[in-house]
Structures are given as structure tokens and as C-alpha cells.
C-alpha positions as CSV (number, residue, x, y, z in Angstrom):
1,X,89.1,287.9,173.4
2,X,90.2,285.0,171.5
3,X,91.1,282.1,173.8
4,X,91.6,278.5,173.8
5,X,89.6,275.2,175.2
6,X,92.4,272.9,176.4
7,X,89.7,270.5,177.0
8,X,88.9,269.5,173.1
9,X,90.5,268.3,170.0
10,X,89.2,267.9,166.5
11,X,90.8,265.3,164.1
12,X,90.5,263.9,160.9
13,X,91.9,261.0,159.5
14,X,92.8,260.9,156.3
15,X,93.9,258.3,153.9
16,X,94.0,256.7,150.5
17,X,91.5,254.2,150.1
18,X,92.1,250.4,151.6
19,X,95.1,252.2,154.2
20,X,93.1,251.3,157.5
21,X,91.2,254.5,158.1
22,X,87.9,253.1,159.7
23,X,89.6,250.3,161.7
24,X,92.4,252.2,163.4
25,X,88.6,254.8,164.1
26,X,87.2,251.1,165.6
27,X,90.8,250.5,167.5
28,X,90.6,253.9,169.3
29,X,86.9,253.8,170.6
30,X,88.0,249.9,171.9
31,X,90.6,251.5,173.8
32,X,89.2,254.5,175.1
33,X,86.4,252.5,176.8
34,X,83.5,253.3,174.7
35,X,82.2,249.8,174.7
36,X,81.4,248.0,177.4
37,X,83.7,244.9,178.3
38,X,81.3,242.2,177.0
39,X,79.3,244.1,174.3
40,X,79.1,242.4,170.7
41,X,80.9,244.9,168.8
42,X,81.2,244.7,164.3
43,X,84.5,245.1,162.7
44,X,84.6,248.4,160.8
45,X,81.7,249.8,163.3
46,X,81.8,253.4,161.2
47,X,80.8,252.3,158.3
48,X,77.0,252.0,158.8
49,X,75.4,251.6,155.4
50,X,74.9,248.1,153.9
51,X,77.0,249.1,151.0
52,X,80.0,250.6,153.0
53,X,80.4,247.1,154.7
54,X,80.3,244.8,151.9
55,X,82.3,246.3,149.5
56,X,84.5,247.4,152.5
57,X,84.8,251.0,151.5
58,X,83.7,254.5,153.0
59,X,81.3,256.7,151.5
60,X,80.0,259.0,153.7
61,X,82.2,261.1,156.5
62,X,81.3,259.8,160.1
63,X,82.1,261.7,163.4
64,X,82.4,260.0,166.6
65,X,84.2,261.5,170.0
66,X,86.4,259.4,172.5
67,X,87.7,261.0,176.2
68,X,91.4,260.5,176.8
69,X,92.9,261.9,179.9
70,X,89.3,264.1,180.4
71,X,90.1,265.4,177.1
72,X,87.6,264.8,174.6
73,X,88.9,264.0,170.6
74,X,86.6,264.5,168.0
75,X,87.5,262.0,165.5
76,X,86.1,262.0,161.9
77,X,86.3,258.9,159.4
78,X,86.9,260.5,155.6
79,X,86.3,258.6,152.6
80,X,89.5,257.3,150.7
81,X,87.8,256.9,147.1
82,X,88.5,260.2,144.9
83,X,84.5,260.2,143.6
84,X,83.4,261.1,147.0
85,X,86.3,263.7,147.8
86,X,84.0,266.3,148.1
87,X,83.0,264.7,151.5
88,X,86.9,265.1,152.7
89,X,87.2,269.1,151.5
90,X,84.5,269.5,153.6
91,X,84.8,268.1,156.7
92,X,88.7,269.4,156.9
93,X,86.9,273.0,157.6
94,X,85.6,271.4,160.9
95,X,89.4,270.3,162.2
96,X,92.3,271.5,163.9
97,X,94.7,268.7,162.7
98,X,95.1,265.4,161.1
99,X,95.9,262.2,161.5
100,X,97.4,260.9,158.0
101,X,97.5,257.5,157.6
102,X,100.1,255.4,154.8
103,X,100.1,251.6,153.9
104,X,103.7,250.6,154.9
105,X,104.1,248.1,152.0
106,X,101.8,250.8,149.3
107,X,103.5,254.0,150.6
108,X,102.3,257.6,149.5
109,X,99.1,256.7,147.1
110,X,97.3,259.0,144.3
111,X,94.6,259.9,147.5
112,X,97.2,260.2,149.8
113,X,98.3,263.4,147.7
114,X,95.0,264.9,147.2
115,X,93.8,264.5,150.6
116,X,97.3,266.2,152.0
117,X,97.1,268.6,149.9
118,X,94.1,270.3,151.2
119,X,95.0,269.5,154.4
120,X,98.3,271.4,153.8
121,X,96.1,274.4,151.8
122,X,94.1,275.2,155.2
123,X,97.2,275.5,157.4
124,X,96.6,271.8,159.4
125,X,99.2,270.3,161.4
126,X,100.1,266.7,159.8
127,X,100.3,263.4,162.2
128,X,102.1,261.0,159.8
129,X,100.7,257.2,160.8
130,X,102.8,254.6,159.1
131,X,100.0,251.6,159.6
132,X,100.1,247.8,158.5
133,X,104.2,247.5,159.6
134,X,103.0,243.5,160.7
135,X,102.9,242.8,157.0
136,X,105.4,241.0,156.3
137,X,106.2,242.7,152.8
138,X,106.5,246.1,154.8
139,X,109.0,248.9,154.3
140,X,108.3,251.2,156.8
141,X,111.5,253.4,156.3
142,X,111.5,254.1,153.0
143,X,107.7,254.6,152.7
144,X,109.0,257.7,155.4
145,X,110.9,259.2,152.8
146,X,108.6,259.2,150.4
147,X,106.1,261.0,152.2
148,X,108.5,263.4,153.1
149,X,109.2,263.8,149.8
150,X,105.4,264.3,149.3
151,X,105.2,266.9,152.0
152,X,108.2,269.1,149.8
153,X,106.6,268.5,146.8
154,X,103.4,269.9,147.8
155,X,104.9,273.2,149.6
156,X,105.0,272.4,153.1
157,X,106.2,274.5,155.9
158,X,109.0,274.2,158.0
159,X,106.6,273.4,160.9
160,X,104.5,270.8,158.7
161,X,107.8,268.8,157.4
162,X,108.4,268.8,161.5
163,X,105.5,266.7,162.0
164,X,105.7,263.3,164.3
165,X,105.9,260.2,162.7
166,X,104.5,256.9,164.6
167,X,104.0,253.1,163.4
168,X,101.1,251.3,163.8
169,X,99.0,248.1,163.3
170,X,95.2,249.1,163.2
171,X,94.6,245.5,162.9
172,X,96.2,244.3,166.0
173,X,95.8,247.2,168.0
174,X,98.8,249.4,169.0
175,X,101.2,251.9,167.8
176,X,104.6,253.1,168.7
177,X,107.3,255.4,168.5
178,X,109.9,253.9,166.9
179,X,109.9,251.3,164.6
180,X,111.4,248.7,167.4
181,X,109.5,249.9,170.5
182,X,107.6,247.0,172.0
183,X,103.8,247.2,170.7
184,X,101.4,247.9,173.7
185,X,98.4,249.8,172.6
186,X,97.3,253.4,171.2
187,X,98.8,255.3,173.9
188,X,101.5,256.9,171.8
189,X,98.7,258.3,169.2
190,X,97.0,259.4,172.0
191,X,99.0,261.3,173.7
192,X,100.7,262.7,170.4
193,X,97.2,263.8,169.3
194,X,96.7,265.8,172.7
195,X,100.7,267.0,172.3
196,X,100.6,268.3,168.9
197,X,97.0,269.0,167.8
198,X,96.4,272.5,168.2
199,X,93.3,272.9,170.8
200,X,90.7,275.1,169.2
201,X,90.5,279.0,169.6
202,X,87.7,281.2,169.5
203,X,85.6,284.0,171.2
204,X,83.6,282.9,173.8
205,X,82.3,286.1,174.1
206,X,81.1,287.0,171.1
207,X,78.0,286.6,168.8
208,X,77.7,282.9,167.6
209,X,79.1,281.5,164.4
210,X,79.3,278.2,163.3
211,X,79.9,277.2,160.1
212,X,77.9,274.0,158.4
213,X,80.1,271.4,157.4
214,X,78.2,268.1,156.6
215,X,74.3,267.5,156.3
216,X,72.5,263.9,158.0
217,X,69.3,263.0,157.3
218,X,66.4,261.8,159.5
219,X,63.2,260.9,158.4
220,X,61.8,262.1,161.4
221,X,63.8,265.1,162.5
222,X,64.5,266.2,158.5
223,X,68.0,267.9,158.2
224,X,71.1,267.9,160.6
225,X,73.7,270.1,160.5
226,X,77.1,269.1,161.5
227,X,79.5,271.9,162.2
228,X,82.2,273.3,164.7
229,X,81.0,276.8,167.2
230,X,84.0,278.7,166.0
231,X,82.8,282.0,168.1
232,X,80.1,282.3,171.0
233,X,77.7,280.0,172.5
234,X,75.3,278.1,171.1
235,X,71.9,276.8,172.8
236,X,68.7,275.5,172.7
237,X,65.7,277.8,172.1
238,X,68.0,280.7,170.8
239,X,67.4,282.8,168.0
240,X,69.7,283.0,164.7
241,X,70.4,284.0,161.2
242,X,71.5,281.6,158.5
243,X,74.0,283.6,156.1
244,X,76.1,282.0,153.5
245,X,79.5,283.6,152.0
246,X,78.6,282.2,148.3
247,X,74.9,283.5,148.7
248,X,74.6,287.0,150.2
249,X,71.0,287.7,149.6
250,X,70.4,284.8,151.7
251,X,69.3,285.8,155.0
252,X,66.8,284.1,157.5
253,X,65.7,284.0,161.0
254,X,65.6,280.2,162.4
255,X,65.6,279.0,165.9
256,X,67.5,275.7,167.2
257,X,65.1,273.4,168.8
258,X,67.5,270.1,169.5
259,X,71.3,270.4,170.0
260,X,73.6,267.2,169.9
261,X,76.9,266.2,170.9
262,X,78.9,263.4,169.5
263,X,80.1,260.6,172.5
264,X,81.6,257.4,171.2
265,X,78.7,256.5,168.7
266,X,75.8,258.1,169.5
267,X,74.4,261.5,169.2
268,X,73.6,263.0,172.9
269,X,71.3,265.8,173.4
270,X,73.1,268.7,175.0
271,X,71.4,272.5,176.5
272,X,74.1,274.6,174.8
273,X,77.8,274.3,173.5
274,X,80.8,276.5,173.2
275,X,83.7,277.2,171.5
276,X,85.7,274.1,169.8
277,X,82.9,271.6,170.4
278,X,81.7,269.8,167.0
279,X,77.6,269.6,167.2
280,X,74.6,268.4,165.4
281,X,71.8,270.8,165.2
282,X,68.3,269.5,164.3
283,X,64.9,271.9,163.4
284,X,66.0,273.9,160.3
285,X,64.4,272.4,157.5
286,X,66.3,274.2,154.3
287,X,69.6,274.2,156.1
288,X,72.7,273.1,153.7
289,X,76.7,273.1,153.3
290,X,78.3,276.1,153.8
291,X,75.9,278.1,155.6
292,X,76.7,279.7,158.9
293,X,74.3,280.3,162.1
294,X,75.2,283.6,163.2
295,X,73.4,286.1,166.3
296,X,70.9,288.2,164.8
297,X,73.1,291.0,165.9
298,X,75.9,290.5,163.7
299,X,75.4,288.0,161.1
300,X,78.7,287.5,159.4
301,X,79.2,284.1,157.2
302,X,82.7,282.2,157.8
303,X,84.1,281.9,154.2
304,X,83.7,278.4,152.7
305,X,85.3,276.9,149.5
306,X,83.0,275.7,146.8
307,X,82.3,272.1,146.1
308,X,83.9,270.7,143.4
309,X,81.7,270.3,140.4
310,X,80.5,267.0,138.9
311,X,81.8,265.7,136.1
312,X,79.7,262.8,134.7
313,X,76.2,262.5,134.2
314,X,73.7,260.0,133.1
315,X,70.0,259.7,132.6
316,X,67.4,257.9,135.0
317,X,64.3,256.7,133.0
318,X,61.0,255.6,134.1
319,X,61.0,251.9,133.1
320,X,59.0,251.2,129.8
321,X,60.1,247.5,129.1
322,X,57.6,245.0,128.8
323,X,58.3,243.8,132.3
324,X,57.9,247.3,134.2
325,X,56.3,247.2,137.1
326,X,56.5,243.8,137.6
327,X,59.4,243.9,140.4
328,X,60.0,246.7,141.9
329,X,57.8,248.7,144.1
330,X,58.2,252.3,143.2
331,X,58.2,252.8,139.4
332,X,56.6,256.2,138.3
333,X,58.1,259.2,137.6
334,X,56.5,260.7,140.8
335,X,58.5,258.2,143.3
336,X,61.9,258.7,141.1
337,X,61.8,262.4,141.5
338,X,61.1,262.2,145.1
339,X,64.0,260.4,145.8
340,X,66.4,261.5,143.6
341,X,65.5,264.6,145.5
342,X,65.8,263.3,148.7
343,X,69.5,262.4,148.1
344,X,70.1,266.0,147.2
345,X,69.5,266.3,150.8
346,X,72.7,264.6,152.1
347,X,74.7,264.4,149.0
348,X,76.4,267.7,147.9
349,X,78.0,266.6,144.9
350,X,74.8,265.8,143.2
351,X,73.2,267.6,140.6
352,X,69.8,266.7,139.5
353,X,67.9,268.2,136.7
354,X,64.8,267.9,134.6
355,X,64.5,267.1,130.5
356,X,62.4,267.5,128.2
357,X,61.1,264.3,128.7
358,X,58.9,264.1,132.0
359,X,59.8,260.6,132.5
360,X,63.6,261.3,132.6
361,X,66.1,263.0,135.0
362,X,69.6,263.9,134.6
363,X,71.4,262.9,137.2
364,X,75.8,264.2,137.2
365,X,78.1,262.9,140.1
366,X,81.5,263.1,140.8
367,X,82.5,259.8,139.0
368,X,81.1,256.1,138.0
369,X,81.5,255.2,141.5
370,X,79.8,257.7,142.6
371,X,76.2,257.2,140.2
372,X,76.5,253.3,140.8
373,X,76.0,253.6,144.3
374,X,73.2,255.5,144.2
375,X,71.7,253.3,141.5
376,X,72.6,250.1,143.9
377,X,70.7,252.1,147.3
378,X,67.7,252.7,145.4
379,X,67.4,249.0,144.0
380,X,67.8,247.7,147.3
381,X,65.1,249.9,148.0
382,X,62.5,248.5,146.0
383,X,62.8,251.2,142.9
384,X,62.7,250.1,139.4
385,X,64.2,252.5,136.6
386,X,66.7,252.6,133.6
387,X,69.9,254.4,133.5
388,X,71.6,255.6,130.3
389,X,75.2,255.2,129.6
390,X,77.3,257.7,131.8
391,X,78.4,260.8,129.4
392,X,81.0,263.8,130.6
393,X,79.7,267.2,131.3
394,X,81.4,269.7,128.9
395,X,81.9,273.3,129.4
396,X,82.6,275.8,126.5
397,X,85.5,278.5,127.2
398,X,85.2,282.3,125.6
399,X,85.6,281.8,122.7
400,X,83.1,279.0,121.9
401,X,85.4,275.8,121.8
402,X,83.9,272.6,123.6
403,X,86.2,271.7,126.8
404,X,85.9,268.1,128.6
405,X,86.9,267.0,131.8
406,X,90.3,265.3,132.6
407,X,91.7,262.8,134.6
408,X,95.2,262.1,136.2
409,X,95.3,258.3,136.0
410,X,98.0,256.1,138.4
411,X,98.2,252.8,136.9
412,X,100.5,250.0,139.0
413,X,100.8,247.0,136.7
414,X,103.2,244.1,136.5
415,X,105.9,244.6,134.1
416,X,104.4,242.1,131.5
417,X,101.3,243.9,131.2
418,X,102.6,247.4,130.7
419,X,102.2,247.2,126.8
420,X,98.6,246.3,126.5
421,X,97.5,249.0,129.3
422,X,99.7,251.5,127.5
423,X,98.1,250.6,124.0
424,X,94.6,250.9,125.3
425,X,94.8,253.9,126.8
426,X,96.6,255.3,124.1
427,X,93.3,254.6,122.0
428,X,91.3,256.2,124.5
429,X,93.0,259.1,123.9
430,X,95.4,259.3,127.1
431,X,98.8,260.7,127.4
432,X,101.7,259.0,128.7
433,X,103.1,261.6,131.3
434,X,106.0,259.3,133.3
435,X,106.8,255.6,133.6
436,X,108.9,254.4,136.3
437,X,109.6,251.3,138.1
438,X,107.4,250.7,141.4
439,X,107.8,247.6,143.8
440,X,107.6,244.0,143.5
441,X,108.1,244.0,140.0
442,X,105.3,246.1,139.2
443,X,105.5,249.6,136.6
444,X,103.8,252.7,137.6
445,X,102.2,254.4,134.8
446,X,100.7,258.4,134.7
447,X,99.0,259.4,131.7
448,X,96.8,262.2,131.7
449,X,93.5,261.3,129.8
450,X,89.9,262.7,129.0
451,X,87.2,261.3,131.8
452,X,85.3,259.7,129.2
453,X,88.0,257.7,127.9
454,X,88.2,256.0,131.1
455,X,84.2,255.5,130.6
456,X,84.0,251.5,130.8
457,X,87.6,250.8,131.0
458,X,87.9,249.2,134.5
459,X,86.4,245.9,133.4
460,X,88.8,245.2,130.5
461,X,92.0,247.3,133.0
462,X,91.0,243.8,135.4
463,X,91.0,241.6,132.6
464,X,94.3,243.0,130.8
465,X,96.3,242.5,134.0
466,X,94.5,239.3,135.3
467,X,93.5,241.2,138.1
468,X,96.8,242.4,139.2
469,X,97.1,245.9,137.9
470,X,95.7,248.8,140.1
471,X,94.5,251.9,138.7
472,X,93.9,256.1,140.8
473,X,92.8,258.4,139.3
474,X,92.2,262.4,140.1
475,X,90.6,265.5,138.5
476,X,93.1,267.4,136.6
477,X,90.7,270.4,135.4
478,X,89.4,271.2,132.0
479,X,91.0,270.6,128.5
480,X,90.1,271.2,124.8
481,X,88.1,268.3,123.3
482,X,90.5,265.8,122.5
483,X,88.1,263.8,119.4
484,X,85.9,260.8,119.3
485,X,86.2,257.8,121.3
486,X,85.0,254.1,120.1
487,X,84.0,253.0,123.2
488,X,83.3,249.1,122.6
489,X,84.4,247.6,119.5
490,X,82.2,244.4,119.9
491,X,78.6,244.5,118.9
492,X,75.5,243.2,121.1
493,X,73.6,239.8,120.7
494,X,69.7,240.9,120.4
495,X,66.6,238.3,121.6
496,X,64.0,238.6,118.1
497,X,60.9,237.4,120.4
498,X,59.2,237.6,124.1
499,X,59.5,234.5,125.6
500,X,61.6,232.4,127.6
501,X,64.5,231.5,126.8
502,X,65.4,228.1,126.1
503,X,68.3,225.5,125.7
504,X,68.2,224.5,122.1
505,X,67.8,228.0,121.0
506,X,70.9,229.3,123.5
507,X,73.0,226.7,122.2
508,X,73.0,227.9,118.1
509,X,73.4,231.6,119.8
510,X,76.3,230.8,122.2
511,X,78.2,230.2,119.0
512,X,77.9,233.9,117.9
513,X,79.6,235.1,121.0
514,X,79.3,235.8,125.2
515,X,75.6,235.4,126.4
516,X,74.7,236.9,129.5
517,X,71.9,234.9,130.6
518,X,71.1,231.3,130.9
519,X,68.1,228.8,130.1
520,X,64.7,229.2,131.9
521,X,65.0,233.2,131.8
522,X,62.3,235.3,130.4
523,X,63.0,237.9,127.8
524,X,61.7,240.4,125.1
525,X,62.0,241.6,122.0
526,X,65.3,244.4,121.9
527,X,66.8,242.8,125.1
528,X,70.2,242.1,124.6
529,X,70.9,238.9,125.6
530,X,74.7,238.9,125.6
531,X,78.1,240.2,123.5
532,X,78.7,239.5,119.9
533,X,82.3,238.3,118.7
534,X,82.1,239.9,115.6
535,X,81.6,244.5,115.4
536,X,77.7,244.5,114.6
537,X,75.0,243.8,116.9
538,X,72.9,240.6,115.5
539,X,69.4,239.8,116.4
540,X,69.0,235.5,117.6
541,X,66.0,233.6,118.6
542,X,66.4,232.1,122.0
543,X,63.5,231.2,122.2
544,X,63.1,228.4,119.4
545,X,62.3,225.0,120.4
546,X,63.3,222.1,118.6
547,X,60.3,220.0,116.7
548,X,59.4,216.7,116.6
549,X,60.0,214.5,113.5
550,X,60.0,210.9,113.3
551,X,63.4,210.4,112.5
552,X,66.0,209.3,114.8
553,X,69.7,209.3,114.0
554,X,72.5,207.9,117.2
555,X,73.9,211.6,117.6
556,X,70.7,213.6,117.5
557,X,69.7,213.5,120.7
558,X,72.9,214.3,123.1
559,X,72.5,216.0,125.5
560,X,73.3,220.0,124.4
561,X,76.0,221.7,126.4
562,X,75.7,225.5,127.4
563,X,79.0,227.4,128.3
564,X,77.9,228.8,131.7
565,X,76.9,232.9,131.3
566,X,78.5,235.6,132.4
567,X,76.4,237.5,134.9
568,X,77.3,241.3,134.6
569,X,76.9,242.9,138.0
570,X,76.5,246.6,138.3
571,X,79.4,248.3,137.3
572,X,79.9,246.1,134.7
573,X,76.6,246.5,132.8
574,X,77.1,250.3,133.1
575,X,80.4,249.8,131.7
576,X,79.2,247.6,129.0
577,X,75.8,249.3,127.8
578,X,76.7,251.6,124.5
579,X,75.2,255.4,123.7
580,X,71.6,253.5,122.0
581,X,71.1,251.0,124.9
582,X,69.6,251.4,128.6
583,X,70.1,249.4,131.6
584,X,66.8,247.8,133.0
585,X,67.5,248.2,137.0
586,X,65.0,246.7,139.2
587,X,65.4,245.3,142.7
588,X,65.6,241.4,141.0
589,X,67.3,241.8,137.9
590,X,69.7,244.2,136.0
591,X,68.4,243.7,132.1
592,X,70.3,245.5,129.3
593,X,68.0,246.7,126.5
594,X,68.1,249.0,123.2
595,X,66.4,252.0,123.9
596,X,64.1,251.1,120.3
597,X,62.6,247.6,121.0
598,X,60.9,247.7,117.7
599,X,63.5,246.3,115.5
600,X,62.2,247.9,112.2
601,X,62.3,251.4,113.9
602,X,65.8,250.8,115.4
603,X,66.9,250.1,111.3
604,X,65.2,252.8,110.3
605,X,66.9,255.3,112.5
606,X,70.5,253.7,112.3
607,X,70.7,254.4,108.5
């Protein structure tokens, strides 16, 4: 008999990125007395990985659990960035509501409508959070309508346009009712949580089932598995069947050895759990997404919607420059395997593949975003490799004809800018789909354009709209090829020798266009040293000295003046590296290189 656990609730919040998810998570553990009065506690406590705190974003989805009135709420942090949405469709399977958060100056964002959207697919009740109403610039009634708006647009029922509405500042620590209420504290999300969140149902009678949501990973315990008991019991030392729903064949006797229960921010070990509670389960070494532990006695798998496909991939080379090895700690093709499979572990958008070539693996994620911060983990962590430029994946339809990826892309510019954005994406092949004002002077753009034409754009999007424009974008399926793209019109400057690189040698190259490094460095023969003004890529000695002659004119020897170079960081030299170059990436230094160092052989094959 079905019945339900008053006792529990199981949130998400969901958000576009930069709307306040993780610190309205750090606001509610504060005030439900997870810390202790005098304990040293981080901003932004959820997001754990190096990474995650300085760039200030969230890649992973965290769960944590606060106690409110003896009522325990689960509460899980999503990522706002679309490249790791595959980390939100998952986790919603695990909830009975959400809490869904909108910028009160921003309003309903790109992310906003794709996270919603599968909230509103799985039946979920909605919490509608207006946060950041202390800006000054906020407009906290209109950004209502258009969420409503939202909510109609994207089929919502009669009970889901019914949702509560409350106003917040994560920041400062309270939310309220109505826009003029006095601000206190959390209270009224609180108690709104516990009045309109659904508690969770199930049969605590019947054979287990729980279904595996999310994956952690442990270097001493192996694989976690994160999921919600939807039916039964579950304990420690018992005896069950992994099924999946995508994967009938797959059937297999496990038992659970350590059980753990979320509580504030740690994991605590727990005998058995029931219905409604959200566990980790530790001792099953080929557990993964999607598959559910059933009793032996009636193993049926809880139905589970696929992960979305990747869409980019590039390639990661053993490094054969002549400065491999010197660096970096792990560089054969032995260490890159292991760990490229070791992220497989955790990361379920991530394909990885063999070539032909033993010392290469292809590598496809769910977007740039997505590769580079792999790529920036594994530097940190003493690996040294090379990564091609990113390429789409395609897919053929029935009748033969080569499909590509494409993108929905949101572009919020100031007016002034609108004509240079509109022109480059027009060469990338995008579509203009709707331009309309947006606020504070600024245009919103949709055009609808292949992913690789947004390969390498988000360096010159910045520099078109000093900085000011912001660009979305979301999947939008597959379409027939739309033709070739030129992806970077300027050529590459090429150091001739191995050397070092010195002042008098920079200063005649400097003329010829950008350089990218600056006196002092060393470099090699097919390193590309910088960007050339003109469409072909030139070859320039920086390491020629000046020689010694007896004569002396009053000008010759001034001092020689070096525009400063511009340092690329990671995204940028995967955005800037072309289809015959490879980026050099080593804990130190990121080098960009041809992938032929031997000039005469590069000539020979470019004819």
C-alpha cells in the first residue's frame, strides 16, 4: 500500500547560471543550524572543486540535507551552465519539487527555460523564488509576469501556473512574501517548502527499488551511487539485483556493504533507509546512472530518460614537442588513458574513444565548456598532453545526407553593437530568428546556428561588444549540413629555430602582427609564437641576436620597445588554434604548435 513519509522532502533548485543558486543552498544550512555558532564557514560552501570556486560556477550537482520543524529537506545544488545540463535531467528524477530561482533585474534567462521545462515534463510542482530584489536596478513585478508567461508558454497546468511566488536576497539572508513585508530570514521558504512540496510516496512494504541518479567517486571506496528508495527498505548487508530499463540483459547480484545519509554536509553512515529518503550507497564497483537496485525477488527497473548525447569532440595527444616531458608528471599514453577513463566514472556526458593512432584519444562533451574543464583538472594535476581543435559530431539521416548539430543562441547586446554581432554570425552561418528590445538599452538577439559556427566565437563576441554583450545558448537538435565555415581569417606567426627567444629578434616580429609571448621564453621550431595581421601564416626568427660591428651611429643603440604580449588563457587558445595546429598543455605552460614542426614537410603537404 502506497503511503506517504510526512517526515521528508526532496528539492532541487534550479536556475540559470549567475541567479544565486549555491548561495541561497549556503543561506539555508546557516539558518537551519548546520554550523556551529563560531565555525569558519566559506562563501559558496557547495561548490567544492577548485575550479567551481574561482570561476564561481557549478559543475557538478551537490546534495546536502537541513531539519526544519523535525522535517528533514533534501536540497540539491544544479548546475546553471547549459554544457553540464545533463547533470540537472538527472537529478530532477530524485525530487518531489522545485525551488526555481530568477534574477530580479535578468528575469526569465535561456537556462531558466530549459531547466523548467523538464521540471514541468516530470509533473514537479514549481516554487517560483524571485532573488537579488536589494539590487537596486530590480524589477521584481514584471520579472513575475514574465515567468508566468514562461510557465504558459511551456504547457503548464492549472496547478503549476498556481505555484507560490516569494522574494528573496540570498546575499543578505531572508525572504518574504510580498514584495514589502519586512525582511527577517528564510522562514517563509521554509515553511512554503514543507506547505507545498509534495512529501514522497511509496511502498514500504514491498521489494526495494531505487533508482541511480548521480555517481561520486572515491579513491578509496570506488563508486557511489546517489539515488532516492522509491519502494521498500533498503539496508546494510542485503542482497540485490542491478537491472537497468535501457539495458535488459543486464542483470546481477550485488550486496550493499556501506549505506549513507546526507546531513548538512557530510555523508553519515546509516543501518537501513526507507521510502523518500535520498542515500549514498558505496561497494558496487561497476554501478552507473540509471540503474536500479531491486530484491532479488522481483527485479523491475524504474524507467529512466537517456542522457543527452555529446555534441563536440576533440582529440587528446600524447605530447611529442621538443619540450615533452619536461613539466608535467604524467605524460604517456598509459597515464592519459587511465584518467580519461577515470572521469568516465563520474561524468556521464563523456564519451571516450580509441583511434588509430595509439597515442591519441577522442574525447566528445557536451560543449567547449565542458572539454576545457576537464583539460584545466588534469593540468592542475600534473598531466602534460595536446588537444586538437574542438570539431562537431555529425550524424547521417536515411538517406545518407550529413546532419550537424545546432544551437539556439540568446545574444543581449547594447544597441550599438547589434550590427557587428549580427554580421558575424551571419558568416558563421546563423539565422536571425527574432530581435527585440530588452532592458537598459540592450537588444536581444535569437538566431539559430550550427554548433561549430559558434566554435571560437566567444573571444571576438567579448571583444565586439567591449565586454558588454551576453550570449545563451541551447541544443536545438539536428539539421542538414549548412556548408563550410572559415573559422579565423588571420594567419599564425611561426618561430624558424629552437632557442630562446630574444628582444631584438621580437621587436622586427612584433611588426608582423600580435605575439603571444615575451623575451626570455624558450621556444622551437613550428611553435607559433603569436597572430599574423595579414591571412597567411609567416615563419620569424626570434631568436636572432644583434652583432657587433664597430660602428656607432646616435640612434642605434635606444633602447628597443616590446608591446607587452597577449597571454591566451585556456579557452582562448582552444578558440584560437586552427584544424592543422595543437595546443601544448602542461601544468606550466599552454604552447600552441603546428601539428608538422618540420617546415619543409608542413609545405609539402599544404600544396
Amino acid at each position: 500500500m502506497k503511503t506517504k513519509r510526512e517526515d521528508i522532502r526532496n528539492i532541487a533548485i534550479i536556475a540559470h547560471v549567475d541567479h544565486g543558486k549555491t548561495t541561497l543552498v549556503d543561506e539555508l544550512l546557516k539558518q537551519s543550524g548546520v554550523f556551529r555558532e563560531n565555525q569558519e564557514v566559506a562563501e559558496r560552501v557547495m561548490d567544492s572543486n577548485d575550479i567551481e570556486r574561482e570561476r564561481g560556477i557549478t559543475i557538478l550537482s551537490k546534495n546536502t540535507a537541513v531539519v526544519y520543524k523535525n522535517t528533514k529537506i533534501n536540497i540539491i545544488d544544479t548546475p546553471g551552465h547549459a554544457d553540464f545540463g545533463g547533470e540537472v535531467e538527472r537529478v530532477l528524477k530524485m525530487v518531489n519539487g522545485v525551488v526555481l530561482l530568477v534574477d530580479a533585474f535578468e528575469g526569465a534567462m535561456p537556462q531558466t527555460k530549459f531547466v523548467l521545462k523538464k521540471a514541468l515534463a516530470l509533473k514537479l510542482p514549481v516554487i517560483v523564488c524571485i532573488n537579488k530584489i536589494d539590487r537596486p536596478e530590480a524589477r521584481p513585478d514584471e520579472v513575475i509576469d514574465e515567468v508566468l508567461e514562461l510557465l504558459i508558454d511551456l504547457g503548464a497546468s492549472d496547478e503549476q501556473l498556481d505555484c507560490p511566488f516569494l522574494f528573496a536576497s540570498a546575499r543578505d539572508g531572508y525572504a518574504t512574501y510580498n514584495i514589502d513585508d519586512e525582511p527577517k530570514d528564510m522562514v517563509p521558504l521554509f515553511e512554503t517548502i514543507l506547505d507545498y512540496i509534495p512529501a514522497p510516496e511509496g511502498d514500504p512494504d514491498a521489494g526495494t527499488q531505487m533508482l541511480i541518479s548521480t555517481i561520486d567517486y572515491n579513491e578509496y571506496v570506488g563508486r557511489i551511487g546517489v539515488g532516492k528508495v522509491d519502494n521498500g527498505t533498503i539496508s546494510v548487508n542485503q542482497d540485490v539485483v542491478v537491472v537497468n530499463h535501457h539495458d535488459p540483459d543486464k542483470q546481477k547480484k550485488v550486496k550493499i556493504s556501506k549505506l549513507y545519509e546526507f546531513d548538512g554536509l557530510n555523508k553519515v553512515e546509516v543501518k537501513e533507509a526507507s521510502i523518500g529518503a535520498i542515500v549514498a550507497i558505496s561497494g558496487i564497483s561497476d554501478i552507473s546512472i540509471g540503474d536500479t537496485l531491486c530484491s532479488p525477488e522481483n527485479p523491475t527497473p524504474i524507467p529512466f530518460q537517456k542522457i543527452s548525447e555529446p555534441t563536440i569532440s576533440m582529440d587528446f595527444v600524447v605530447n611529442d614537442s621538443p619540450f615533452a616531458g619536461q613539466e608535467g608528471k604524467y605524460v604517456t599514453s598509459r597515464h592519459l588513458r587511465d584518467r580519461l577513463m577515470r572521469e568516465l566514472n563520474t561524468d556521464v556526458s563523456l564519451r571516450v574513444e580509441d583511434t588509430e593512432n595509439m597515442d591519441a584519444f577522442k574525447v566528445s562533451g557536451r560543449g567547449e565548456l565542458h572539454l576545457s574543464v576537464l583539460i584545466e583538472n588534469m593540468r592542475r594535476e600534473g598531466y602534460e598532453f595536446a588537444v586538437s581543435k574542438a570539431e562537431v559530431l555529425y550524424h547521417k539521416d536515411e538517406n545518407g545526407k550529413l546532419l550537424e548539430p545546432m544551437e539556439i543562441a540568446y545574444i543581449d547586446v547594447p544597441d550599438e553593437y547589434t550590427g557587428v554581432v549580427i554580421d558575424k554570425l551571419s558568416q558563421r552561418k546563423g539565422e536571425l530568428q527574432t530581435m527585440g528590445a530588452a532592458n537598459g538599452g540592450y537588444t536581444r538577439l535569437e538566431f539559430r546556428i550550427p554548433s561549430r559556427g559558434l566554435i571560437g566565437y566567444r573571444g571576438d563576441f567579448l571583444t565586439d561588444t567591449k565586454g558588454n554583450g551576453i550570449m545563451n545558448t541551447a541544443f536545438d537538435g539536428y539539421a542538414p549540413y549548412k556548408g563550410d565555415i572559415q573559422y579565423r581569417k588571420q594567419g599564425s606567426l611561426i618561430a624558424y629555430e629552437t632557442g630562446e627567444s630574444v628582444t631584438y629578434g621580437l621587436y622586427s616580429a612584433q611588426e608582423r602582427g600580435t605575439l603571444f609571448i615575451g623575451a626570455g621564453e624558450k621556444v622551437y621550431s613550428g611553435m607559433v609564437i603569436g597572430e599574423n595581421a595579414k591571412t597567411d601564416d609567416i615563419e620569424v626568427n626570434v631568436c636572432k641576436t644583434k652583432h657587433l660591428t664597430n660602428t656607432r651611429s646616435s640612434s642605434a643603440d635606444d633602447a628597443l620597445r616590446l608591446t607587452p604580449p597577449t597571454v591566451l588563457s585556456l579557452e582562448q587558445a582552444i578558440d584560437f588554434i586552427d584544424t592543422d595546429e595543437l595546443l601544448e598543455v602542461t601544468p606550466e605552460s599552454l604552447r600552441i604548435r603546428k601539428k608538422i614542426l618540420d617546415p619543409k614537410m608542413r609545405k609539402r603537404v599544404n600544396r
